[in-house]
C-alpha positions as CSV (number, residue, x, y, z in Angstrom):
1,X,141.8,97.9,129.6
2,X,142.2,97.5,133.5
3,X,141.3,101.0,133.7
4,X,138.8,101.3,131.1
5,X,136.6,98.7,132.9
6,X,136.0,100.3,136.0
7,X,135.5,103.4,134.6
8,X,132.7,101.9,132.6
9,X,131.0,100.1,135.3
10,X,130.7,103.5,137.1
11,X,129.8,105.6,134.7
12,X,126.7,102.7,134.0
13,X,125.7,103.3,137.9
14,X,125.6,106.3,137.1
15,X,123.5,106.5,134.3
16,X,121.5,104.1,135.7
17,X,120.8,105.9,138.8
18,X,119.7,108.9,136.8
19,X,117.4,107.2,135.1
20,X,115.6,105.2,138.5
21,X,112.6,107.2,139.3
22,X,112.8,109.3,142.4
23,X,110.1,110.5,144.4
24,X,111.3,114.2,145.2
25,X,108.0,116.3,144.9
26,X,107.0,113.7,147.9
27,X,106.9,115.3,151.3
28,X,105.6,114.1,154.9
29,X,101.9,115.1,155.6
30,X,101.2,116.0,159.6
31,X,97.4,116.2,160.7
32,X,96.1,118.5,163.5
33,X,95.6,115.7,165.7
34,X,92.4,113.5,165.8
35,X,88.6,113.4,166.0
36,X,86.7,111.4,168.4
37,X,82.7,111.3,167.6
38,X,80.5,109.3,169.9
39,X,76.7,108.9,169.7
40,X,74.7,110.1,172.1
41,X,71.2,110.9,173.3
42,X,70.2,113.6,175.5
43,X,68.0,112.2,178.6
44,X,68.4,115.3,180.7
45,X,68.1,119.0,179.9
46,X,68.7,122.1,182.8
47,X,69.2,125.4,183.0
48,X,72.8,126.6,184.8
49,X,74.5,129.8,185.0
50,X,77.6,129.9,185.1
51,X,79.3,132.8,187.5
52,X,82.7,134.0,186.1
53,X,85.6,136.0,187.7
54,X,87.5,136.9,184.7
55,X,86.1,140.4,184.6
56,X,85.5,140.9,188.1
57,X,89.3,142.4,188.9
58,X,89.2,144.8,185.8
59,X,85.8,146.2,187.1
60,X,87.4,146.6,190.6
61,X,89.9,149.2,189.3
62,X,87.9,150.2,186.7
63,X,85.1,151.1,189.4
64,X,87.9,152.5,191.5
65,X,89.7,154.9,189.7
66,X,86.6,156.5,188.5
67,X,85.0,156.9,191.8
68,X,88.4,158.0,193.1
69,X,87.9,160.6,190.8
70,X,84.5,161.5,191.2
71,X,85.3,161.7,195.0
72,X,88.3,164.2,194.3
73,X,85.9,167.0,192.6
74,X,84.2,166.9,195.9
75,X,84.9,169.6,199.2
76,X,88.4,170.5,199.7
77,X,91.6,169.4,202.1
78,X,90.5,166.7,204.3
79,X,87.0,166.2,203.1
80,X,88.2,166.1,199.9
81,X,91.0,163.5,200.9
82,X,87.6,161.7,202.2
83,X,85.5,161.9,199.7
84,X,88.2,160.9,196.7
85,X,88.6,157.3,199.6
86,X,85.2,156.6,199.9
87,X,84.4,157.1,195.7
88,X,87.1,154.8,195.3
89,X,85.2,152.2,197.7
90,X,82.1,152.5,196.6
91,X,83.2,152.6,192.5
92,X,85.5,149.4,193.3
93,X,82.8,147.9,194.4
94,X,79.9,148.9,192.0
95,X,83.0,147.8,189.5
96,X,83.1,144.3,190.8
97,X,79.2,143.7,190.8
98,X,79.5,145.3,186.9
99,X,82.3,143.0,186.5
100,X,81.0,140.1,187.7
101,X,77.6,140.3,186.2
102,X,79.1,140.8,182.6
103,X,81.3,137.8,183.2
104,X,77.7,135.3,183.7
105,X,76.9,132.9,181.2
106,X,73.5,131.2,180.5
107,X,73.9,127.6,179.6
108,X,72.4,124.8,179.1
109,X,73.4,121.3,181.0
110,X,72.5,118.1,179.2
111,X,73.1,115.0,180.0
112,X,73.9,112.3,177.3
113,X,73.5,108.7,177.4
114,X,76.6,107.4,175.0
115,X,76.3,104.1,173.5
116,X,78.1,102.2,175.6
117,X,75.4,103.4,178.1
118,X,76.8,105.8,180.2
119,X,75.9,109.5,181.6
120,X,77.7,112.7,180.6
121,X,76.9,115.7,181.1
122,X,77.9,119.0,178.9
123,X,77.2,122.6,179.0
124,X,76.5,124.3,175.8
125,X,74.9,127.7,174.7
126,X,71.7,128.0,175.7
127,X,70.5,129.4,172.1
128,X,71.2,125.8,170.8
129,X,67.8,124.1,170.3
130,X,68.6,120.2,172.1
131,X,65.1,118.4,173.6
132,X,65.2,115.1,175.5
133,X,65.5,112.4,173.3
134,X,67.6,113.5,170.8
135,X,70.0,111.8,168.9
136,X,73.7,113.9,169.4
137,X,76.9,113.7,168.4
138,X,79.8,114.0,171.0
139,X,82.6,115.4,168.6
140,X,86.1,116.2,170.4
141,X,89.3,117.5,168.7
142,X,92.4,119.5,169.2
143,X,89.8,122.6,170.3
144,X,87.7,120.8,172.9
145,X,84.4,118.7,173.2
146,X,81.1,120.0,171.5
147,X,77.7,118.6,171.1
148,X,75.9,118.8,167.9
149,X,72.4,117.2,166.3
150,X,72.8,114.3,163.7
């Protein structure tokens, strides 16, 4: 009976464990990080453009290799040697300007008066339609800060 007893008591755990209910389709839940909105209202609206670079080096060597070989079909021995030098200036450089100018960004600069009263300022796309005194929402997440209309 000694050995009957224990047995007993653990084969009840047992079954009584089997029977508690268990929460195995449960998993932990991660977000993507959090929103910030903020009211806003725009008190200031100006044109900027914004000059990039990002291009500027591809259109240099773009430029240049194709005015180096513009320049090359040009005279022969040292005029050709010339030529092929100065199409790779001037292409380099017609490149850059090409680069540069594709890289420019018309933008809009407003300036918003949150509700705790102070000034921002944010640049957005200049096909967005914002006019001084409208109500905005500042809305910034995990892929930057945007302005939109209520």
């Amino acid at each position: 009976m000694r050995i009957v007893l224990p047995a007993f008591l653990l084969l009840a755990a047992a079954l009584a464990g089997g029977c508690a209910s268990s929460k195995s389709g449960t998993s932990l839940s991660s977000t993507r990080g959090s929103t910030l909105v903020r009211s806003a209202q725009v008190v200031e609206i100006r044109d900027v453009v914004v000059q990039g670079n990002q291009h500027a080096g591809a259109g240099t060597i773009l430029g240049g290799v194709l005015g180096a070989i513009a320049g090359n079909t040009i005279g022969s021995g040292y005029g050709r040697v010339l030529a092929t030098s100065g199409g790779a200036l001037i292409g380099g450089a017609a490149g850059q300007q090409a680069g540069r100018a594709a890289s420019r960004s018309n933008l809009v600069r407003l300036t918003l008066r949150t509700a705790n009263g102070n000034l921002e300022t944010h640049d957005v796309n200049a096909d967005e339609p914002f006019h001084v005194g409208d109500e905005v929402r500042i809305v910034t997440d995990n892929d930057g800060t945007r302005v939109v209309r209520q």
